[in-house]
C-alpha positions as CSV (number, residue, x, y, z in Angstrom):
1,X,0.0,0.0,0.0
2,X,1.4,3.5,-0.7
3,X,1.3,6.3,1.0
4,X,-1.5,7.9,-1.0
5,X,-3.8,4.8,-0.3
6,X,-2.8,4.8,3.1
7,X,-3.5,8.7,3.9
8,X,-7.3,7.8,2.5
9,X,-8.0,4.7,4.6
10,X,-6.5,6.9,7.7
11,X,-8.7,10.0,6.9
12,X,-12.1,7.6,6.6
13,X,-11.1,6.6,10.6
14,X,-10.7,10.2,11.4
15,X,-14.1,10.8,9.7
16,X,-15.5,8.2,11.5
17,X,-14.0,9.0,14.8
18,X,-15.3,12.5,14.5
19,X,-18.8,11.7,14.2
20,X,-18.9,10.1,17.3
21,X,-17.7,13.6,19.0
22,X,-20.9,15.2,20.1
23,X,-22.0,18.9,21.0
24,X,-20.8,20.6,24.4
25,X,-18.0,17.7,24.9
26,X,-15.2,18.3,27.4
27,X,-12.6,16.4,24.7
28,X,-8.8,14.8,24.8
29,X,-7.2,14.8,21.3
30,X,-3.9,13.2,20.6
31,X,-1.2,13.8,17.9
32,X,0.1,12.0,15.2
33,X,-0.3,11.9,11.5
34,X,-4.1,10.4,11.7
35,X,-5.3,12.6,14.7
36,X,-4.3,15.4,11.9
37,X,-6.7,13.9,9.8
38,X,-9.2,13.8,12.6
39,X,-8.5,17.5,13.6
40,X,-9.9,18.7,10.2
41,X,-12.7,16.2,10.4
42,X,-13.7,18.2,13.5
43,X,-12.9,21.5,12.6
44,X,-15.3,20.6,9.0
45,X,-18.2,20.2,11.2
46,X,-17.0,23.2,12.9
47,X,-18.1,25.3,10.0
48,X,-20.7,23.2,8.6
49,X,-23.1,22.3,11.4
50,X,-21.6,25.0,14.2
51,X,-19.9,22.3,16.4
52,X,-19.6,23.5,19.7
53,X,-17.4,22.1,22.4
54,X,-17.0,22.7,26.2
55,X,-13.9,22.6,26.5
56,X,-10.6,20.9,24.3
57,X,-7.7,19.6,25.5
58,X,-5.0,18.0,23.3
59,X,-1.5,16.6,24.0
60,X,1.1,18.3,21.8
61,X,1.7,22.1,20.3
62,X,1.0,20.6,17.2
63,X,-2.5,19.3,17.7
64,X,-3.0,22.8,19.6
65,X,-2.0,25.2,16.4
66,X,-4.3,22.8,14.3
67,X,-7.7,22.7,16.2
68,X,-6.9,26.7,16.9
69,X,-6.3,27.2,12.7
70,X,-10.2,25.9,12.8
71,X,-11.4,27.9,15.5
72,X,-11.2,25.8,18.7
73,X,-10.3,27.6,21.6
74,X,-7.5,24.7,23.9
75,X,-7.7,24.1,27.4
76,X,-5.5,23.3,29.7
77,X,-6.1,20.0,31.5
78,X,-5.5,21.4,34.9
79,X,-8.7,23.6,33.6
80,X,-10.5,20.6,33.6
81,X,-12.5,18.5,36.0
82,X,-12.9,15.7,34.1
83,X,-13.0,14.8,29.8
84,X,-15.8,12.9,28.4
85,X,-13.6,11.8,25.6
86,X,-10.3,11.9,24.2
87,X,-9.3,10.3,20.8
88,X,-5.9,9.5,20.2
89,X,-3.3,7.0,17.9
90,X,-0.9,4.4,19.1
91,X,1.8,2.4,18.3
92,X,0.3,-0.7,19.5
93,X,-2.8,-2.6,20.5
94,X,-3.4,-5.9,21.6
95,X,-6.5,-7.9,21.7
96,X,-7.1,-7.0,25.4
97,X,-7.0,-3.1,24.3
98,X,-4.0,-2.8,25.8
99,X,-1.2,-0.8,24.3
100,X,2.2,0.8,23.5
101,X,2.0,4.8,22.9
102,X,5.3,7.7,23.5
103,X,7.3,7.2,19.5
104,X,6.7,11.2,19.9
105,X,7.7,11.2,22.8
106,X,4.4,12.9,24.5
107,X,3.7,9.7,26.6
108,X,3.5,11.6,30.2
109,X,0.9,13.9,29.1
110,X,-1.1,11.5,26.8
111,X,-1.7,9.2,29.5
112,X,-2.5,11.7,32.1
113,X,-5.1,13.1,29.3
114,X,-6.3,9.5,28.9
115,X,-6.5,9.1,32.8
116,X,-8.8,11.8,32.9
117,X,-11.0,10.9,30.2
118,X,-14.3,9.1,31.0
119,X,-13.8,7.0,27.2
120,X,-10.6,6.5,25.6
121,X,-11.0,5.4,22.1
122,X,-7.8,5.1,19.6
123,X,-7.7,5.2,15.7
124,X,-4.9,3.1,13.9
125,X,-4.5,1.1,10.7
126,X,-4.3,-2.8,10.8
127,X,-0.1,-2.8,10.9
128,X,-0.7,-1.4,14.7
129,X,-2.8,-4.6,15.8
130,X,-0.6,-7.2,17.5
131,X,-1.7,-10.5,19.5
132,X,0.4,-9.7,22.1
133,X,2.3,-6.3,22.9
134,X,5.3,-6.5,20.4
135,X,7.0,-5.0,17.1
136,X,7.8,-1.6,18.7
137,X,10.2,-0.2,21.9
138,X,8.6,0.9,25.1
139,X,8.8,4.4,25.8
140,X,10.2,5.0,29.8
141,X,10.4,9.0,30.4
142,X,13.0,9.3,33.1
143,X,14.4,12.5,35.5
144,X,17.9,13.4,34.0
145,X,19.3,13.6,38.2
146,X,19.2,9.8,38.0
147,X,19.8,8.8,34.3
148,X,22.3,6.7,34.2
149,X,21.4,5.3,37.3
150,X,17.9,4.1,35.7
151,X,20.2,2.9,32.2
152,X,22.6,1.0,33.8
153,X,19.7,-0.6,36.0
154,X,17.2,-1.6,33.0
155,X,20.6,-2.9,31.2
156,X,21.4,-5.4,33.9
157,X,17.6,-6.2,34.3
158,X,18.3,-7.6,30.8
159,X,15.3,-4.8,29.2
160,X,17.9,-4.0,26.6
161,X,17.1,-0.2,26.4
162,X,18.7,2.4,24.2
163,X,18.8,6.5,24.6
164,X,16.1,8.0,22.3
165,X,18.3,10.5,20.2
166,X,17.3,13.8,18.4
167,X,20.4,14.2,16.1
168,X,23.6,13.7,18.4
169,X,21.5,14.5,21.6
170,X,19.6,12.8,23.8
171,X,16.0,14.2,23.1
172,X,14.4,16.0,26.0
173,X,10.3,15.5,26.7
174,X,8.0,18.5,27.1
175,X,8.9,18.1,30.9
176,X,12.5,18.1,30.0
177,X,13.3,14.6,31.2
178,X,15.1,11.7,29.0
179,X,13.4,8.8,27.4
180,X,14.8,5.6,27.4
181,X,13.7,2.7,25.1
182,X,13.3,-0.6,26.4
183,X,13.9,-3.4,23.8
184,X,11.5,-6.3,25.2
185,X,10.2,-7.6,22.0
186,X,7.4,-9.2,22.8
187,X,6.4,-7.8,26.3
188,X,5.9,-11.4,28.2
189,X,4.3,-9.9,30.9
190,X,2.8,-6.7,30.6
191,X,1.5,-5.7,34.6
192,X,4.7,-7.5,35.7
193,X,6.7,-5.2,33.9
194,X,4.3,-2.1,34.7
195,X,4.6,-2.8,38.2
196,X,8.6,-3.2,38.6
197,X,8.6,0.3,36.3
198,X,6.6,1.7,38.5
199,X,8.7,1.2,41.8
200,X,12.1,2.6,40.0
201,X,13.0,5.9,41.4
202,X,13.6,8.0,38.7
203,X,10.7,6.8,36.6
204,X,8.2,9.4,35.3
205,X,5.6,7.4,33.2
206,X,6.0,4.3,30.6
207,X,4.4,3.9,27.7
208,X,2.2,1.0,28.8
209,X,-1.4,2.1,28.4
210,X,-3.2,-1.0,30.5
211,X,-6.8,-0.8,30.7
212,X,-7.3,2.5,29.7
213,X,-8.9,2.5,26.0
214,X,-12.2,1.2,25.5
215,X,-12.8,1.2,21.5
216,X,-10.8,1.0,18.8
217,X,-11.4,2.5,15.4
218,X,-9.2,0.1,12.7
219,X,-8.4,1.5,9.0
220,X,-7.9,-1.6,7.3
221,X,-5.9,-2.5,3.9
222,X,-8.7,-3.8,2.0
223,X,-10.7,-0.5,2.7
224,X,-12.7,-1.4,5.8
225,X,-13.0,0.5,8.4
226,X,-13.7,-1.7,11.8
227,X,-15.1,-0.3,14.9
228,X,-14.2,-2.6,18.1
229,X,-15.5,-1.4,21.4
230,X,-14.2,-3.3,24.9
């Protein structure tokens, strides 16, 4: 599949995703090159049926410049009691809903948007969908105090993990902590590992997303678009 047919399949689940967005939401938008699509989905019923929204919240600058380019005004979560719904990608998604999200390296705030959202509901294509949580690194945002600490740690725990790099730098998160990715290919275990990540000093978030999405949107090669809810 090229790109072209694949930007088409993508921009049906965003179409479809959008119509289930319904007037005076508090709503959680993601990034990534389909929640794009999804934006200007939104921002079309904006202008053509008056969409109105309570509140919007999304998780990167770039998602924030887009839904402002069509008129939304963007909260801030902390402005926020609670979202009704937040749509998002991911890099993986198992048959238990479970999943793998952070390749931008946003993973901190997109899972404190999705812990705040009453429905989480993600759109991918098929190539995202795995048995079992595999076929891409897990995201671990880390403080910088106790770096290599936490590296040296997750090495000897046998996790494999490697820096993420921007150019010849470490890249630096939003919160301007480090992200280390852990090379555990497939996750055997994925609470177990959760739970030990959870007790590491040094350890912002990972990019486990366990029981928190409850429908899945799936652009599929043959054209298809498949709607699975929990």
């Amino acid at each position: 599949m090229d790109k072209k047919q694949q930007d088409e399949l993508k921009n049906k689940a965003a179409i479809r995703a959008a119509e289930l967005v319904e007037p005076g939401m508090k709503l959680g938008v993601g990034t990534g090159s389909t929640i794009a699509f999804f934006i200007d989905a939104l921002g079309k019923r904006k202008k053509e049926e008056g969409l109105d929204l309570e509140a919007i919240v999304t998780t990167s600058s770039r998602s924030k410049k887009q839904l402002e380019k069509w008129g939304f005004t963007v909260n801030e979560l902390a402005e926020v009691d609670q979202l009704d719904l937040t749509i998002d990608g991911a890099d993986r998604v198992d048959v238990n809903f479970d999943g793998i999200k952070g390749g931008g390296g946003a993973l901190t705030m997109e899972k404190n948007v999705a812990a705040n959202s009453e429905k989480v509901l993600w759109i991918v294509d098929e190539s995202k969908l795995v048995d079992r949580l595999s076929g891409f690194p897990l995201p671990v945002e880390i403080l910088p105090i106790s770096c290599e600490q936490n590296f040296r740690r997750f090495r000897n725990d046998g996790l494999n993990p490697s820096w993420r790099m921007d150019g010849n730098k470490r890249f630096v998160t939003h919160y301007g902590n480090y992200i280390v990715d852990l090379n555990v290919d497939p996750i055997p275990i994925p609470r177990g590992l959760d739970d030990y990540l959870d007790k590491v000093v040094g350890v912002v978030e990972t990019g486990l997303f366990l029981d928190m999405c409850d429908e899945v949107i799936i652009a599929r090669s043959d054209g298809e678009i498949e709607d699975r809810e929990k």
